[in-house]
N, C-alpha and C positions, 0 to 999 in steps of 0.2 A: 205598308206603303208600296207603291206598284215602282215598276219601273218606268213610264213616266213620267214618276212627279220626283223621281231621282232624278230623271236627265232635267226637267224643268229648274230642279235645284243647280244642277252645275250650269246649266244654261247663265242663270245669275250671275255664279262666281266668275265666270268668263267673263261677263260683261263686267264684273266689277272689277276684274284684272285686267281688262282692256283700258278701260278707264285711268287707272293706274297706271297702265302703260302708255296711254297719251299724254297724261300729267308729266313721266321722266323725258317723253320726246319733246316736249316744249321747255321744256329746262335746261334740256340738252341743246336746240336753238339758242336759247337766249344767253346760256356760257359760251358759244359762239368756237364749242367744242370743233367743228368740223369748219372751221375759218382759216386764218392765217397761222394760226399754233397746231395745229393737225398734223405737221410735218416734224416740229420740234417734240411733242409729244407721243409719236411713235417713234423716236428716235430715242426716248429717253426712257421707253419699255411700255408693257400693255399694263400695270397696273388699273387705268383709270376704267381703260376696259374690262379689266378684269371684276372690279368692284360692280359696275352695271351688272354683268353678267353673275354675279354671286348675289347682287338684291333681287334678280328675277328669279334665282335657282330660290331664293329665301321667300320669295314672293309663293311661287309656286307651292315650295313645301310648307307655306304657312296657311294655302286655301286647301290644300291634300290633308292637314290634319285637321283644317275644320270640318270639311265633309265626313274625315274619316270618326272626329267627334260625333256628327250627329249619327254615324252611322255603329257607333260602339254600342247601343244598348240593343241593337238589333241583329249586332256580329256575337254579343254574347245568349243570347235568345238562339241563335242559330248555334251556339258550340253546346249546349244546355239540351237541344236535340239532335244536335249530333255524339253527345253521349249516350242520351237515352237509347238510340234507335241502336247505338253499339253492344249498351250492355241489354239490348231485347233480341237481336240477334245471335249474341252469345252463349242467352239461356236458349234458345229453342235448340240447340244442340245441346244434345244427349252426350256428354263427357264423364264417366265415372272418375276417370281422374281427376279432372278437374273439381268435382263437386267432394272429392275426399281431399288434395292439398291444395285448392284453393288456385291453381295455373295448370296449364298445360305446356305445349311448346312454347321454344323458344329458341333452338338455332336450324339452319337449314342448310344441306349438303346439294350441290345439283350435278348432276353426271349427264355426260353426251353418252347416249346409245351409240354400238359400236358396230357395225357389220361385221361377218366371217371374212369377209375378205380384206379387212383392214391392218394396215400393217402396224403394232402398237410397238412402245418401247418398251425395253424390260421393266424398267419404272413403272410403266403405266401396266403391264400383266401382273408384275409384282402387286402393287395396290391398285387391285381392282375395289369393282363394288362390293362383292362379298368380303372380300376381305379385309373392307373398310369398316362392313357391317358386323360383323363379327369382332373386331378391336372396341367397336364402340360397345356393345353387347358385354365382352369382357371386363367393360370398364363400369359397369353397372349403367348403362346409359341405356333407354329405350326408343325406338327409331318408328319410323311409317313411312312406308314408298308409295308413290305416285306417279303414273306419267303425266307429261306435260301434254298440253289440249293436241299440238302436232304429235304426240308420239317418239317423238324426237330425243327427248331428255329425261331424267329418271329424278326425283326430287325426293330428299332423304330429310324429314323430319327428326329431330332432336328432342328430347324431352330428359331429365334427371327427377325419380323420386325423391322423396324430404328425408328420409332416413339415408340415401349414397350421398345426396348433400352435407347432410351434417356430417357424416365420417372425414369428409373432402374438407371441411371446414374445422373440425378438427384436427386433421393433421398437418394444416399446413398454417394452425395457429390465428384462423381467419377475423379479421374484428369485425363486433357486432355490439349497434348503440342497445344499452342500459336503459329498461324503466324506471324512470326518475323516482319513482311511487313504492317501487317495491323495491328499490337499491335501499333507500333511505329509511321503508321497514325493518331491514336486513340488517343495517347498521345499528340501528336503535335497539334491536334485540340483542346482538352482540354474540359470543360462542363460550358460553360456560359452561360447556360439557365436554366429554371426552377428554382424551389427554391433555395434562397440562401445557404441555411445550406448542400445544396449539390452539390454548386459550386467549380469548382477548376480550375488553369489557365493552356496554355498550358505548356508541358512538355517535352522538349531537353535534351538527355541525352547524349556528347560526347562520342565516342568512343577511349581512351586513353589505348593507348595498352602499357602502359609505368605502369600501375598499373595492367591490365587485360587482356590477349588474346582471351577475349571471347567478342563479338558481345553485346552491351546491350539490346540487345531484342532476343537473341536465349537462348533456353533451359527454356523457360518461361513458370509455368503452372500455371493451373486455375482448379478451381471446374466448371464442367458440370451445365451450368444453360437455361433450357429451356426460353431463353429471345431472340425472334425477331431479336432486336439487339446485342446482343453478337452471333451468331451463326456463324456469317462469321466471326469471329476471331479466331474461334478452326481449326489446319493445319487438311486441306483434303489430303487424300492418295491417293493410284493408284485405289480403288474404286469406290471414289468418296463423301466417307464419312468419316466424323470425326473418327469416330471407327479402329484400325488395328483390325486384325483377332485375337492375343492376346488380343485385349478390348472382341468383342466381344464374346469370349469363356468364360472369367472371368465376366463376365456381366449375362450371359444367366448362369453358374453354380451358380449367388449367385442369380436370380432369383428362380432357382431349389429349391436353399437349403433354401430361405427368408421364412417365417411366412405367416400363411394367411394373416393374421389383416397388413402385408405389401407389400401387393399385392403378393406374393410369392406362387409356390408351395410345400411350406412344404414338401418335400422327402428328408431324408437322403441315397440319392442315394449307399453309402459306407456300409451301414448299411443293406439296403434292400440286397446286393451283399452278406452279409456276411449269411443273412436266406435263402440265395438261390429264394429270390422273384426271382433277376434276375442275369444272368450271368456274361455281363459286363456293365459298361459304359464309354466313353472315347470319346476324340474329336477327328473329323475325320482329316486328312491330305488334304490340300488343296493342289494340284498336281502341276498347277502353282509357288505356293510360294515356294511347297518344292523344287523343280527343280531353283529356284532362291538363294533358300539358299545354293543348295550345290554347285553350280556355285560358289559362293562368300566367302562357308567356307573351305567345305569339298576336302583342297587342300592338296595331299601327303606330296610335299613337301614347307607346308610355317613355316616361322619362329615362334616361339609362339611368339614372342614382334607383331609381325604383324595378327596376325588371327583377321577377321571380328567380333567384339562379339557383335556389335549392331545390325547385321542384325540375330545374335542368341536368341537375347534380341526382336526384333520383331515377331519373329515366337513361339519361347520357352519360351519367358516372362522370367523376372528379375531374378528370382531365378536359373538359370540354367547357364543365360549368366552369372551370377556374378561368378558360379563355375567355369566357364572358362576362367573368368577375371584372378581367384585368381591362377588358375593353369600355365595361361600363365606369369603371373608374378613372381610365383616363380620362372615356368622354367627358365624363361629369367635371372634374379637372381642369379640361380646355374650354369651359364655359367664361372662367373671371380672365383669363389669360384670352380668349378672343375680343371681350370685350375693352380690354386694354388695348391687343392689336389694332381694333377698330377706331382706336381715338388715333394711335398712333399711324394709322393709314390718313386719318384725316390730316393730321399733323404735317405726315409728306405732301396731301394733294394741295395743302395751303401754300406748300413752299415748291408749285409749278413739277410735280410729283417728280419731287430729288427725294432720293431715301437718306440722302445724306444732310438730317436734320441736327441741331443740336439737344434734343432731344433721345435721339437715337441710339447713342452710347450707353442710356440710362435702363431704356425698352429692352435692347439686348442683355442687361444685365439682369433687369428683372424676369426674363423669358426663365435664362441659367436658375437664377434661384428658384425659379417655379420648378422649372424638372426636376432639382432636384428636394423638394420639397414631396411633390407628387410621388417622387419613387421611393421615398421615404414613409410618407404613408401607403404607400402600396404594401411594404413590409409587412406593416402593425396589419392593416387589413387580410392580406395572405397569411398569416399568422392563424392569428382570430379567426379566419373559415376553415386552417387545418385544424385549428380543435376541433371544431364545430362539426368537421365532417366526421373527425377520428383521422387524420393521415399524418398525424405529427409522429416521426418515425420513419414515415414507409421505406423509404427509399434502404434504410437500413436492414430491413425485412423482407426488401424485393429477392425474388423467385426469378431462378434462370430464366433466359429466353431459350423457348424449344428449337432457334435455329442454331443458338450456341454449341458451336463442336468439339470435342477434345477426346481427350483418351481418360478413361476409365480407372481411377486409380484409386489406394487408400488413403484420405487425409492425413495432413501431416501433423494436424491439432488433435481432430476427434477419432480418427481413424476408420471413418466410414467412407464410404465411396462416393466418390468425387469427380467431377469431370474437368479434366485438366489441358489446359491448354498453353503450351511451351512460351515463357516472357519472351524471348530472343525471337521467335518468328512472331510474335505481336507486334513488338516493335520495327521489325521490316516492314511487315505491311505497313505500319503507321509511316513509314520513310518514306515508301512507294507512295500512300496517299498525298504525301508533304511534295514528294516532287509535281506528281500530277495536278494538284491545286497549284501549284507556282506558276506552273506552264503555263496553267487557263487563264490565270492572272493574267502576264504578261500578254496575253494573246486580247485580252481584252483591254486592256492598254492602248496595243496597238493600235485595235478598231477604233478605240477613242480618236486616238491621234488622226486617225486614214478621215472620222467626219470633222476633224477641226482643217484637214488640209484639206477636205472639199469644202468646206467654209468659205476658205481663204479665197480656193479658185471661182467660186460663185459670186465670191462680192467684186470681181471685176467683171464681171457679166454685168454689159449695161440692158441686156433685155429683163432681166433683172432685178431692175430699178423701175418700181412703178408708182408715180403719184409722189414723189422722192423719199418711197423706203425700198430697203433694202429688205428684197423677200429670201434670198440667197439667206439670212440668218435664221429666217423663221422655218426656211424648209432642212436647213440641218438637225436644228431646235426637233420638228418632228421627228425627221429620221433616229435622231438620238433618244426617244424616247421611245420608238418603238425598239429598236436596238436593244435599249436595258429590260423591255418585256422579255424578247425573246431568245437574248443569252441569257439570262435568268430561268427561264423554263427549261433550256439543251442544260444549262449545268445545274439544273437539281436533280435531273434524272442520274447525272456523273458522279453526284455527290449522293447519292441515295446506294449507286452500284460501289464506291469505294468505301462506305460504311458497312455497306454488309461482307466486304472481301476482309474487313479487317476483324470482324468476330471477335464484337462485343460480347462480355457476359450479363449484362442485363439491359431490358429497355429503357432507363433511363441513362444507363454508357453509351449506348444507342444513341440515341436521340442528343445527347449532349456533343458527342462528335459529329453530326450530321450540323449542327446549329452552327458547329466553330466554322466548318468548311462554308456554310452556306453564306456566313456571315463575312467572312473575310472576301469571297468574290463579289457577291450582291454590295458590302460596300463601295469597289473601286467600280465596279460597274454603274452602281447606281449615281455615286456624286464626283467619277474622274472631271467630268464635263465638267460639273459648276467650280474642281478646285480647279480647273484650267482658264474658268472665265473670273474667278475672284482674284488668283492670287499668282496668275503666269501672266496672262493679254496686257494688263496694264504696264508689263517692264517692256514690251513686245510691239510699240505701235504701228515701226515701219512695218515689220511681219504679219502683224494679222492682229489690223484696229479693232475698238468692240463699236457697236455701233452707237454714236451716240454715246452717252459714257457709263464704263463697265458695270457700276453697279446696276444703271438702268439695262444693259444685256442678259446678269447675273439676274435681275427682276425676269425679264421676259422669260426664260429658259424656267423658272423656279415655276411661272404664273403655267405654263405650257405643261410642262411634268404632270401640275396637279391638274390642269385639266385633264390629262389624258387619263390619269388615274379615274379621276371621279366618274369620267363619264363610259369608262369601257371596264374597270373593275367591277361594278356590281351587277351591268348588265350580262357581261360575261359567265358572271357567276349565276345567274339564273337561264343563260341561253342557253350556254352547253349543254347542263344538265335537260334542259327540256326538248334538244332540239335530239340530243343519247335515247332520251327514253322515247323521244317519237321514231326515231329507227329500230328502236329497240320490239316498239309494237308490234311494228311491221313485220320486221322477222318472228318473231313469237308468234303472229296469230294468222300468217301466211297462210290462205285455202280453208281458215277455219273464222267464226263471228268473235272479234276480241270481247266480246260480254261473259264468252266459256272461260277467261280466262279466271283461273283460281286467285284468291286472295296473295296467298303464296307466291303464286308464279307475278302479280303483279307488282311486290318489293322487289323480284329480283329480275324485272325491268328497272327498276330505279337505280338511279347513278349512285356509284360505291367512295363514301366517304372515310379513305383510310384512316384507321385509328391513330397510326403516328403523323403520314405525312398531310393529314387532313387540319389537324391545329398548327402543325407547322409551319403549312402555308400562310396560314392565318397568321400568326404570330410574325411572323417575315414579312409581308405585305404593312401590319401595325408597326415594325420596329423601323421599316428604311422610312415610313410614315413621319416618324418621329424624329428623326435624324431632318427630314426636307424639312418639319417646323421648327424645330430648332437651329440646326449648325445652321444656316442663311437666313435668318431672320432676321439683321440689321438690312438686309434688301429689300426683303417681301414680309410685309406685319400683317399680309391677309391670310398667311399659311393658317393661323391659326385657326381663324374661322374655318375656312376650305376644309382643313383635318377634322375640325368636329362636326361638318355638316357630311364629309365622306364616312365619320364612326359612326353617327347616327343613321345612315343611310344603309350601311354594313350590317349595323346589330340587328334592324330586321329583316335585310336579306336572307343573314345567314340563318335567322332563326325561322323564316319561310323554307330555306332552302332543306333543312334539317330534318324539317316536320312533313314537308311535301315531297320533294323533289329526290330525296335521298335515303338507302337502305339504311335502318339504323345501325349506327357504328358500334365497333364491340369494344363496352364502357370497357375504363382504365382506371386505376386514382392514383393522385400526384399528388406530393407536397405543396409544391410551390410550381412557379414558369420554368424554375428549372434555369438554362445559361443564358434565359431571355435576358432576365436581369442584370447581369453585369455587363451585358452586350449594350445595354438602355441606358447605364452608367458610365459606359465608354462615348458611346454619343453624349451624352450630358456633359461628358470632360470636354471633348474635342470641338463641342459647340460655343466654349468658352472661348478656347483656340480663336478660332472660325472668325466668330464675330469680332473677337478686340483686332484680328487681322483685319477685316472689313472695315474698321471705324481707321483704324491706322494709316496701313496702306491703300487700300480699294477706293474709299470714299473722299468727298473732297472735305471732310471733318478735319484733317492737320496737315492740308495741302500746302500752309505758308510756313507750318513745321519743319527742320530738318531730319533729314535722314536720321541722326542720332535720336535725337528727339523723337519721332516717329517710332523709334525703335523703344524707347524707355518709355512710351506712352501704351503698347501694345503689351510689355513686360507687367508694368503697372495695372493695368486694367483686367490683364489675368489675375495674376496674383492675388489683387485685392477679390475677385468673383469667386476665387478658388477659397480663400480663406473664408470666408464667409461659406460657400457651401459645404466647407470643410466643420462647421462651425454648428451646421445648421443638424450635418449629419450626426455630431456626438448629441447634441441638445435632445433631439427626436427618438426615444425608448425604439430599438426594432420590434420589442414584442411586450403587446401593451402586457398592464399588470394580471388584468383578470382572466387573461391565456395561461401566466404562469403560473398563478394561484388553480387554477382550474388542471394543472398538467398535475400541478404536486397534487392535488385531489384526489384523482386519477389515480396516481402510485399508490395511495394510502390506501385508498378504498379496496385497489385489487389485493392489494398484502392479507389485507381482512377477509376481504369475503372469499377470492376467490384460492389464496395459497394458506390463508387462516397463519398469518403469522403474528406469533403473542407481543403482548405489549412492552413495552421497554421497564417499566416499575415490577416491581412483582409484588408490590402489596397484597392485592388478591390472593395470591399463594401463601404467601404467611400467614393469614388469617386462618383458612384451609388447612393447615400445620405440614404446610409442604417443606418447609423452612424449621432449622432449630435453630431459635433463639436464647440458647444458652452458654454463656460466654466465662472464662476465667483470665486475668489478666498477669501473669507473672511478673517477679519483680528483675529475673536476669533472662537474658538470652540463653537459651541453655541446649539449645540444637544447633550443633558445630554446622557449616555447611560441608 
């Protein structure tokens, strides 16, 4: 199909969302919308505007994914040669290596050339290039230099053979998934030979799908053991070796980062990036793989309960797929809970859009149960993919981080060496960070406070007052939301530099402190406003009226947030990076045709998606998400929609943003979210709070109530939300059955195969005559003690 009879096709949809759009304009006339109530309905918040402007946004993305339907057999026709032509480029190079293990490179070092006359620091003489090259060399790792099309820069390829991998994989106990085909030969043969103490008989294990629908030999992992025999039981891939391109990225970096004294080359690659030894470093994109993955991810229009995350989990590794587990599940989630909201917005606009429905105490309640229902099965599902991936465990078996410092000392268990870092200066720093987060607190506070007192002073500004609103509220509204953007951006750089001064010993101690400080400012940051407008304005009227009444202000300020979100978070997310790598062109291929520029050299054009702070942000961005749909949603019942048409609009940015726009990140694998969760828990408490406050005090629901009264109805309506989700929590198993049947699996199977340990009966041995069965029974005791 050409491209005009594409544009002819949208030419259509236009006209048929014109159409559309004529149809709400004369509906909009005939409710007499812009009449005499025009004045009283912006006073009592933009809900109704809001809802117009989410059927267009619904409109809109409801003719984007028809287009983008018809255009899916023709977008998969086009990734189908865009494989082809990858893996036909691939062969016409000449790679002995590759054609013996099956890959070639995979990570990439780049260095600034350096004049005689420049003045370097000792860091940067100390680890130069040779000396870079030479550690990696020592480390069994083999390299390839290039300069860059200017000349300018020196570009160091990476590559690991499959025999320094496996050693690397075995010593550091690496898991690696079991062929389901030959675990299960293995077991059924059983070990009746060699010494008896390491005898055991065969082993049948039915497949009863009435307790489990999992296979009893799939999802089965094992530690990496250089043993003859055990090798053909670890699953081969489309290479041809044990290893995905995820093993071997995470193999060859903790190579990089290992000790000498364990075979490693000792580089803090992050560290040397930060003295300017070198510029970047980062694994390369395998062109083949990536062109598979976005065949099978990167679909406009698929559903989030259906997005591929394991074939995201083999290219990006555990920590990135899990983010996307976590986000297609909520989406999925906020689909039955929008459509409630939606009945329940209709509910307010019948009643002249007051959020303060009799209805509304019930919605709130049922939002609560829903979160925490949702995060309950988040569990059972985060569960059930750490089997699946192998990472039940990890975190118990995590490996130093190489920027972790200490002193050198012998264990005080095993007596091997250990790197030790004093508790008593840990805990300083941990003070020092505790006071400098308070500080930032307060400080953000204050700012809160500085736009609610220009508030104040705007709403007596009668220039002001235009068409009788008061715009003096909408333009704080803005300011306060750009405000929580961008002290939110100055303190995660703060909170990123007091994380590492405190020298953590592993990435996820890491990362679990970086979450608590980020979480406690980004809360008061993000919702000080709305507890100011919910639960202060109303005791406050001489001082500083809401406009029109508070919960309709608390509405305007919730409806504004999410706008400003939706419409400046994803674009953002695709501008920066496009607008980085067009500067980035530029400089790169300055005086030279950017067409010389090497495959290589144009990932490391591409914007750098840090492996921590890169889900991070993500995860932060989803959780203060969830906190605006929930805690105030006895105000605004269209959050709910709004968050799942912001997720859905998110899941394939990010997954454009991943596959295009950015180098690929160096895989990780994780348990679980990690402190998201109890962070998501805590909102789900305090939304209880929130809301029986809202229905209590804020709304006009027990306005002819007394204060007592008021007070026992806000106590009551927690309590009863609490016990119930208190209720709902023991009911719901956290880790389904066929996880734990599958874990005990697991154990059994390695005891057998891989440590051969014998059976608990010893029948077998008696039979054998390992065993004397010949016995006398005396009639007295006759052996004194």
């Amino acid at each position: 199909m050409r491209v005009e009879e594409y544009l002819e096709q949208f030419q259509d949809y236009i006209l048929e969302t014109s159409w559309f759009a004529r149809k709400i304009e004369g509906w909009l006339k005939s409710t007499n919308v812009y009449g005499e109530d025009h004045r009283r309905l912006q006073s009592s918040g933009p809900s109704f505007v809001d809802f117009v402007v989410l059927v267009g946004l619904m409109c809109v993305l409801y003719y984007m994914m028809k287009i983008m339907q018809r255009f899916s057999d023709n977008w998969k026709k086009m990734m189908r040669e865009r494989i082809e032509k990858a893996e036909q480029a691939r062969k016409a190079v000449k790679d002995t290596f590759r054609n013996t293990y099956g890959y070639s490179w995979d990570y990439c070092m780049v260095f600034n050339i350096h004049d005689a006359q420049d003045k370097l620091k000792p860091v940067q003489e100390e680890f130069s290039l040779k000396y870079v090259i030479n550690r990696l060399a020592e480390g069994g790792l083999q390299t390839k230099l290039f300069y860059s099309v200017q000349n300018d820069e020196i570009y160091l390829k990476i590559r690991c053979p499959l025999r320094r991998l496996q050693r690397e994989a075995d010593r550091i106990n690496y898991r690696l998934l079991l062929e389901p085909t030959i675990l299960g030969n293995k077991l059924r043969e059983g070990n009746l030979k060699g010494p008896a103490e390491k005898q055991w008989k065969p082993v049948e294990v039915p497949f009863d799908t009435t307790r489990t629908p999992v296979d009893p030999y799939e999802y089965i992992y094992a530690e990496y053991k250089m043993d003859e025999h055990l090798t053909d039981m670890y699953k081969k891939y489309a290479n041809g070796t044990m290893f995905r391109g995820v093993d071997r990225l995470k193999l060859i970096a903790n190579i990089i980062g290992a000790r000498l004294n364990e075979g490693g080359c000792h580089l803090d690659v992050y560290r040397l990036i930060k003295n300017k030894c070198m510029i970047a470093f980062f694994p390369l994109h395998d062109a083949v793989e990536l062109r598979e993955l976005e065949e099978r991810w990167m679909r406009m229009c698929e559903l989030p309960w259906k997005q591929n995350v394991d074939c995201v989990k083999d290219y990006f590794g555990e920590k990135i797929a899990m983010f996307f587990l976590f986000l297609g599940h909520y989406t999925s989630w906020l689909v039955p809970a929008a459509i409630i909201g939606f009945f329940a917005w209709i509910n307010v606009a019948a009643q002249e859009n007051d959020p303060s429905t009799v209805t509304m105490p019930y919605f709130a309640a049922f939002v609560a149960l829903w979160s925490t229902v949702m995060l309950e099965y988040w569990k059972r599902k985060e569960k059930g993919r750490a089997m699946r991936w192998g990472t039940i465990g990890f975190e118990d078996e995590e490996q130093d981080r190489p920027q972790f410092e200490g002193e050198v000392i012998p264990s005080a268990i095993t007596g091997e060496n250990m790197r030790y870092f004093p508790r008593d200066q840990y805990l300083y720093r941990l003070g020092f960070s505790a006071n400098v987060i308070s500080a930032l607190v307060f400080i953000v506070i204050g700012v809160v406070a500085g736009i609610f007192a220009l508030r104040i002073s705007l709403s007596h500004m009668k220039a002001l007052n235009v068409g009788g609103m008061q715009l003096g509220s909408t333009i704080t509204a803005l300011i306060n939301a750009v405000q929580i953007q961008v002290l939110n951006a100055i303190y995660n750089e703060v909170a990123v530099a007091l994380t590492e001064y405190e020298n953590h010993r592993t990435n996820t101690e890491y990362e679990d402190s970086l979450i608590a400080k980020t979480f406690i400012f980004q809360f008061v940051n993000s919702f000080a406003s709305l507890f100011y407008i919910a639960f202060v304005k109303p005791f406050i009227p001489d001082m500083d009226p809401c406009v029109g009444q508070c919960m309709g202000e608390l509405q305007a300020s919730l409806g504004t947030i999410f706008m400003t979100r939706l419409a400046t978070g994803s674009v953002l997310k695709l501008a920066i990076p496009y607008f980085n790598q067009k500067m980035r062109v530029k400089a790169e291929t300055k005086g030279v045709d950017p067409e010389e520029l090497s495959d290589v050299e144009r990932q490391f054009i591409l914007d750098d998606y840090h492996v921590i702070l890169g889900t991070f942000a993500d995860y932060a961005n989803l959780t203060i998400q969830f906190g605006y749909a929930t805690m105030f949603i006895a105000a605004y019942p269209l959050a709910l929609i709004m968050s799942f048409v912001a997720n859905y609009v998110e899941q394939r940015v990010d997954a454009w943003r991943l596959c295009q726009q950015c180098r690929r990140p160096e895989p990780r694998s994780c348990e679980d979210i990690g402190t998201w969760f109890p962070i998501l828990e805590i909102i789900s408490f305090v939304a209880v709070l929130t809301n029986a406050g809202l229905v209590a005090f804020t709304s006009n629901n027990c306005l002819n109530y007394t204060w007592p009264a008021r007070v026992w109805i806000f106590f009551g309506m927690s309590a009863g939300v609490m016990m119930c989700k208190a209720y709902m929590g023991m009911v719901i198993p956290d880790v389904p059955e066929e996880v734990e049947i599958q874990i005990e699996r697991q154990k059994y199977y390695m005891d057998k195969v891989m440590h051969n340990v014998p059976d608990d009966d010893i029948e077998h041995l008696v039979h054998k005559g390992n065993a004397d069965n010949r016995y006398v029974v005396r009639i007295n005791d006759d052996d004194p003690l």
